[in-house]
C-alpha positions in Angstrom: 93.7 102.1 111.8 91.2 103.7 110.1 87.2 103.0 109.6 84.5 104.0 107.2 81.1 105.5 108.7 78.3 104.9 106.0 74.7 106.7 106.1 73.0 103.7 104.8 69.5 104.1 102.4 71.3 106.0 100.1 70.7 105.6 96.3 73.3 105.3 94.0 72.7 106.7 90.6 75.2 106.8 87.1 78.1 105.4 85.4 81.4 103.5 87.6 84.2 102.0 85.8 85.6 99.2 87.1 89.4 99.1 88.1 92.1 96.7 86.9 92.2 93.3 87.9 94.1 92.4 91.0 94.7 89.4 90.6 96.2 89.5 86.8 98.1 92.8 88.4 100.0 90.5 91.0 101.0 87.8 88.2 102.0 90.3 85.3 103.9 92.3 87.7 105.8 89.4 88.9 106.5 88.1 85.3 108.3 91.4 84.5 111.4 89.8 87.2 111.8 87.1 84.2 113.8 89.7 81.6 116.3 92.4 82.0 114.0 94.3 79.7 111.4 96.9 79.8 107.9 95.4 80.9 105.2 98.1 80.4 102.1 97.5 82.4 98.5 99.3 81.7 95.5 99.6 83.7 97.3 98.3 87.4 94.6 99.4 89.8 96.1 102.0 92.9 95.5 99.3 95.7 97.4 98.2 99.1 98.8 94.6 97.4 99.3 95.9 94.5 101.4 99.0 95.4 103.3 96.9 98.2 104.0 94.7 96.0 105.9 97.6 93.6 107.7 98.5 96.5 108.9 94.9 97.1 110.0 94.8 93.9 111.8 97.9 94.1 113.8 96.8 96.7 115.3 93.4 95.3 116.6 96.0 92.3 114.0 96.1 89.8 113.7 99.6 88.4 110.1 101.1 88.5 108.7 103.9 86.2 105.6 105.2 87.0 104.1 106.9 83.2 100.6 108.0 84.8 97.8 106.9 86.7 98.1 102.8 86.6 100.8 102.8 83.9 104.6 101.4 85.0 107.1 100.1 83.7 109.9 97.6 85.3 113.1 96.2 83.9 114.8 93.9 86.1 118.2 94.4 84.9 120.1 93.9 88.1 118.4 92.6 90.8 119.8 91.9 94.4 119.9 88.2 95.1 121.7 88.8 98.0 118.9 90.8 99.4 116.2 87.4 98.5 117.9 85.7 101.9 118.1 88.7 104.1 115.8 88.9 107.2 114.2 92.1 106.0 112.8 90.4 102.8 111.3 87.2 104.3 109.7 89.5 107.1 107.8 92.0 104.1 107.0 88.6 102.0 105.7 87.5 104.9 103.4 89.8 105.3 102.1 90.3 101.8 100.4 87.7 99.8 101.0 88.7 96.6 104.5 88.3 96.9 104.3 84.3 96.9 104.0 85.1 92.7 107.9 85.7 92.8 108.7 82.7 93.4 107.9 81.2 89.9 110.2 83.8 87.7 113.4 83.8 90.5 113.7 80.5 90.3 112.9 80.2 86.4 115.5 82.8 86.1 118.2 82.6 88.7 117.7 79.1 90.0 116.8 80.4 93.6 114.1 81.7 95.4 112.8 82.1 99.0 109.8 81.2 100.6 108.1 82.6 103.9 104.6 82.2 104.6 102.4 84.7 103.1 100.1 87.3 104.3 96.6 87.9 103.4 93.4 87.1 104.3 92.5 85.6 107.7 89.8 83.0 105.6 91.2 79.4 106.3 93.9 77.7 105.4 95.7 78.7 102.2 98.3 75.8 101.3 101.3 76.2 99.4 101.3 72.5 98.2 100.4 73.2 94.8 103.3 75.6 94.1 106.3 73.2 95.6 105.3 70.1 94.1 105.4 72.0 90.9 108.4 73.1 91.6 110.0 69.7 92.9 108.5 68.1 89.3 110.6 70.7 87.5 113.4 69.7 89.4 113.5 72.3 92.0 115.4 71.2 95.4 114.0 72.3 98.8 115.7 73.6 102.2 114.2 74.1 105.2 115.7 76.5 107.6 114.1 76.1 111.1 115.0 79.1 113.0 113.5 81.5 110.7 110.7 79.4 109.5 111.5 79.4 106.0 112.2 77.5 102.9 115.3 78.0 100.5 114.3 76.8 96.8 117.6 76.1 94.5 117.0 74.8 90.7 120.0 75.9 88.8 118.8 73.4 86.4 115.1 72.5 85.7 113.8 70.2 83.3 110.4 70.5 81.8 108.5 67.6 82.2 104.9 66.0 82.3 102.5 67.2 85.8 98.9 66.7 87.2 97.7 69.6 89.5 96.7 68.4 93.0 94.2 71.6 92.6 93.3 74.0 89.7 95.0 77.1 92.0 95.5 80.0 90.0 98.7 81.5 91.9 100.1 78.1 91.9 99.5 77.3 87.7 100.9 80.9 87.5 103.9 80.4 89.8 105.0 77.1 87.4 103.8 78.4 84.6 106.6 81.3 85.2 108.9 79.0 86.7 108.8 76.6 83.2 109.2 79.2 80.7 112.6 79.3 81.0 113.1 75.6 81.6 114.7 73.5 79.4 112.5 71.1 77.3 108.7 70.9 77.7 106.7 71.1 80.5 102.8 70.0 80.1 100.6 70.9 83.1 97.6 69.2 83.2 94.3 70.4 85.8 95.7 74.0 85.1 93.8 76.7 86.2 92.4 78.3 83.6 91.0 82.2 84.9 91.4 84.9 82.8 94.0 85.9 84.6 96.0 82.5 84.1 95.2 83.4 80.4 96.3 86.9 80.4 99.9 86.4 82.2 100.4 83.6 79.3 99.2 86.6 76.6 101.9 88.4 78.2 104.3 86.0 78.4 104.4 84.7 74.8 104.6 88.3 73.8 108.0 88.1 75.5 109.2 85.4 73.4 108.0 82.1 75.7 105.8 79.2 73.9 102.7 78.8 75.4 100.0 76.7 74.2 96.4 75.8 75.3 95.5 79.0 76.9 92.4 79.1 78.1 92.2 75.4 78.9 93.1 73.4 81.7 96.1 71.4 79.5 99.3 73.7 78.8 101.7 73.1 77.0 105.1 75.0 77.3 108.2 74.9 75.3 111.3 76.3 77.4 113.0 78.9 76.0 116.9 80.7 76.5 115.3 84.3 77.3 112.5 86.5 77.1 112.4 90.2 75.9 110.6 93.0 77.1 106.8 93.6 75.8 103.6 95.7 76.6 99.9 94.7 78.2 97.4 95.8 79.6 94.9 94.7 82.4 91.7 93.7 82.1 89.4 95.0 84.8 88.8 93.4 87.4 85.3 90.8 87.4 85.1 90.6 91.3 85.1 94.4 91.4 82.2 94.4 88.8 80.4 92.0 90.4 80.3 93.8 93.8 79.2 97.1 91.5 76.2 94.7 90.6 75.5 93.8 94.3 75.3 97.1 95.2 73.4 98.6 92.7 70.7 95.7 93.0 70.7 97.0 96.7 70.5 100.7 96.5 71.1 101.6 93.1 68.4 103.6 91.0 69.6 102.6 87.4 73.5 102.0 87.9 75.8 101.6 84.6 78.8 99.5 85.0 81.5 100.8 82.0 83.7 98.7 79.9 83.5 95.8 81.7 84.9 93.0 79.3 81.9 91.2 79.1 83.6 88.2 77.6 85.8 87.7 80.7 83.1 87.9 82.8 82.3 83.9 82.8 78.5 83.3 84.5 79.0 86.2 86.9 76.2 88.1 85.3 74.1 84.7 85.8 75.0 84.3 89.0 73.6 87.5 89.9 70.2 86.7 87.6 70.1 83.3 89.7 69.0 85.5 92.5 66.4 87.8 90.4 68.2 90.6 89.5 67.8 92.2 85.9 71.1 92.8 84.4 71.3 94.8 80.8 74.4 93.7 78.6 74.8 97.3 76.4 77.9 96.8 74.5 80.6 95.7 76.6 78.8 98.1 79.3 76.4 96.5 82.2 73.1 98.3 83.3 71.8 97.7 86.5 68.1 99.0 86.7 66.2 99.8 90.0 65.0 96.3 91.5 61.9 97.5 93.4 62.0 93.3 94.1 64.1 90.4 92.8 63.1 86.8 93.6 64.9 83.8 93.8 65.1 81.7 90.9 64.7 77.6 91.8 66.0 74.7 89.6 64.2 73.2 87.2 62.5 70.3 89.7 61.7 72.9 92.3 64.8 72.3 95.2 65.7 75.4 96.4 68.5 77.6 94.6 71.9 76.8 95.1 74.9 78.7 94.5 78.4 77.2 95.0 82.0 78.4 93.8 83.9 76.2 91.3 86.9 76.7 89.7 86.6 78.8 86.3 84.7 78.5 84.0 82.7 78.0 87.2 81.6 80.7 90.0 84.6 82.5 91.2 84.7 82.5 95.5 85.5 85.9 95.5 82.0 86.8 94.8 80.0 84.5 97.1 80.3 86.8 99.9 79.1 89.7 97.7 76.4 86.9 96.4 75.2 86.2 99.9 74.4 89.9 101.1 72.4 90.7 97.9 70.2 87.7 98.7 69.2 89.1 102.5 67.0 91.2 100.7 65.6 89.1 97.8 62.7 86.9 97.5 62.8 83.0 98.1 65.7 81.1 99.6 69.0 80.2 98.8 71.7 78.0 99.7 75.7 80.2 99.4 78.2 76.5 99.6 81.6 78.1 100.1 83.7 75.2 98.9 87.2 76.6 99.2 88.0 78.8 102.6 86.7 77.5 105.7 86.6 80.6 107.2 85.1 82.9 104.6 81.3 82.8 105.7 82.4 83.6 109.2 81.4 87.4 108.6 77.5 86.2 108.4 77.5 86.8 112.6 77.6 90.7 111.5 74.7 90.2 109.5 72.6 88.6 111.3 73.1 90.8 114.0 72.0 93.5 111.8 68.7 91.2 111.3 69.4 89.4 108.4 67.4 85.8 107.9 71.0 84.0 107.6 71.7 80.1 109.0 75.0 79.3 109.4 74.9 75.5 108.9 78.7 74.9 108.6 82.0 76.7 107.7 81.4 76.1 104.3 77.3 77.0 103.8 74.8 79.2 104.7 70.9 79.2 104.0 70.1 82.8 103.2 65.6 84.0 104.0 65.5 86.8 101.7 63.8 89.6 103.8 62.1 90.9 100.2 63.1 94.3 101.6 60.1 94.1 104.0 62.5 94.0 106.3 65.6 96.6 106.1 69.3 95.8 107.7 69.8 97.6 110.7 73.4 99.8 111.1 75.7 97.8 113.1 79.5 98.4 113.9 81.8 95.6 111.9 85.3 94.7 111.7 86.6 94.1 107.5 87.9 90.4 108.2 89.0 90.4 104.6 88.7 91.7 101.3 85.3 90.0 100.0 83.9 90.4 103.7 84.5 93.8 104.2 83.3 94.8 100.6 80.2 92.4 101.7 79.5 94.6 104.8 79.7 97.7 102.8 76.9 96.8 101.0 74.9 95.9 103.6 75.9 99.1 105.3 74.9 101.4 102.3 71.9 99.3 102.5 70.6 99.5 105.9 68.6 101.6 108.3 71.0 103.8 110.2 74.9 104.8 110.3 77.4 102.0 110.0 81.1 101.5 111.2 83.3 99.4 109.7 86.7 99.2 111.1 90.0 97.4 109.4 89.1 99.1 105.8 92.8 98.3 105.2 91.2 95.4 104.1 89.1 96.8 101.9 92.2 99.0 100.7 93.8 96.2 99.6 91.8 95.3 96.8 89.2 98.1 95.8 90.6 101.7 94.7 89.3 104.8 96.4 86.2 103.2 96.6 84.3 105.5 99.1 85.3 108.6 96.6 84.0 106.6 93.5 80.4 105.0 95.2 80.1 109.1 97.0 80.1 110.2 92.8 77.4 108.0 92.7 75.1 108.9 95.5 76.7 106.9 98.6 77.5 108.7 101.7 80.8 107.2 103.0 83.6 108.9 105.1 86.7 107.6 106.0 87.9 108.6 109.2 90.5 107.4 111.7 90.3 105.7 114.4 
């Protein structure tokens, strides 16, 4: 296992590109299993789920090019089904979240698929409801086999058809989406999710022939088709990684430029951030972060104290909250972090506060957060990463504090931000990986 060891007060100075979205990575990728063709990905960020992800995907048969530094291509042109049932698959599904996107395209394309319970985070429970009752609307037939706790999809023969989302979940609108594409007839989901991501795998798709309508809403229309061909796309970067780049430089940054960030895609990230005080410069499609000697608070409109509360898109993406919550230890005024979705994800506070952050933990789900004004700086502590958005959250209060941190389980952190010691060191940060 390995850790990082931060020298915290240091400022970070000059230009960071964000990488490519995980999230779209994990769909796209997946989607290339729905056509013997070439499928020629751009932009796929060099991360843990992402690269375990190729490697699943390599082993059920799908051929793998790598052209350069995030660029692949796959053609799944003879895969092994045989392999979908073995003990050896269900165990590396198992422990990889990511891979719960296959499901979708092998049953929309061979009429069988599957299912283990996925890795991932340890933030509360993460229900796969969404995804079967999709499936079971299209037709889909279930199996349960008991002794090795998994489920055995069959739909030789699906049929689109009318459905109403229990939940606006992204993997599950993007698991039926792929699933219906091949369907026969049309299948309209209604409460889709509409992310960018949701809106980039159907970009991708209908550039491989399917019939998607109503991107970018939470009504879709598809019209199944016989077969898709190969095509070409690219991925956007990634928002959450560009808003953590703003967390950070509002803590310790000196004038930090965030490059090419798609500013379109960015929904009210930005004003999430400016919620809490902190200037943000849109320059292009580039975002400027300039030093934030203070930043206070913003309230509503009838003076109740600030709130900030993930939705589903176009509201505030949860990913960020935990970013959200350690850029407000240090601002000035009070506000309110509701995490609506994971019952577990404010859990990581406890570190904070025992590195003397102003943080009550009222429930799983909220957290009143006394900015400090940076009157008060974090002291160094020694952390555990207990998943992605955490551990990215403790970094930044690392970098930000008095002292030399620890944080152990940056495999977490691995999994969904590139090299991100060597890129925040370019900018000023001193972080060193080491093993533990």
């Amino acid at each position: 296992m390995e850790s990082f060891i931060i020298e915290g007060g240091r400022r970070l100075k000059g230009d960071i590109t964000p990488q490519g979205a995980k999230n779209e990575a994990l769909q796209v990728i997946c989607a290339s299993i729905l056509t013997s063709e070439e499928v020629r990905i751009e932009n796929l960020p060099d991360i843990l789920d992402v690269n375990n992800l190729i490697l699943l995907l390599k082993e059920i048969g799908v051929k793998v090019t790598c052209h350069g530094h995030g660029d692949y291509s796959f053609v799944a042109d003879s895969l092994d089904l045989n392999y979908l049932d073995s003990k050896e698959f269900v165990q590396k599904c198992a422990s990889l979240r990511g891979s719960v996107l296959m499901i979708g395209p092998l049953l929309g394309r061979f009429g069988i698929a599957t299912v283990a319970q996925p890795g991932g985070d340890k933030i509360g429970r993460r229900r796969l409801d969404t995804h079967f009752l999709g499936f079971k609307n299209l037709g889909a037939r279930f199996e349960r086999d008991e002794a090795r706790n998994v489920y055995r999809i069959q739909g030789k023969s699906l049929q689109g058809c009318y459905m109403l989302l229990d939940e606006a979940s992204v993997t599950g609108t993007a698991n039926i989406i792929m699933a219906a594409v091949l369907t026969s007839g049309t299948t309209t989901i209604y409460n889709a999710a509409c992310e960018p991501y949701i809106q980039q795998l159907c970009h991708l798709l209908n550039a491989m022939g399917a019939r998607i309508s109503g991107i970018g809403s939470n009504l879709l229309t598809i019209i199944g088709v016989e077969t898709l061909h190969g095509a070409r796309h690219t991925v956007l970067p990634d928002m959450i990684e560009v808003g953590s780049f703003i967390g950070m430089a509002a803590m310790v940054g000196d004038g930090v430029t965030i490059k090419n960030v798609s500013v379109k895609d960015l929904g009210i990230i930005p004003e999430a951030f400016q919620r809490l005080g902190v200037q943000i410069e849109i320059i292009g499609d580039d975002l400027f972060i300039p030093q934030q000697p203070h930043y206070v608070v913003n309230s509503f409109i009838d003076g109740t104290i600030m709130t900030l509360a993930d939705a589903p898109w176009p509201g505030l993406t949860p990913d960020l909250l935990s970013v959200l919550l350690v850029v407000a230890t240090q601002a000035r005024g009070t506000v309110l972090i509701h995490q609506k979705m994971f019952e577990s994800r404010l859990f990581f506070v406890d570190k904070l506060i025992d590195m003397g952050a102003q943080i009550i933990l009222c429930d799983p789900h909220r957290a009143v957060v006394v900015g400090h004004d940076r009157l008060i700086k974090l002291r160094a502590g020694r952390m555990t990463s207990p998943d992605i958005r955490a551990g990215i959250a403790l970094l930044i209060a690392a970098m930000s504090g008095e002292g030399t941190s620890r944080i152990a389980n940056i495999a977490q952190i691995d999994r969904g931000y590139e090299n991100i010691e060597v890129r925040l060191n370019h900018l000023g940060a001193k972080i060193t990986r080491v093993n533990d």
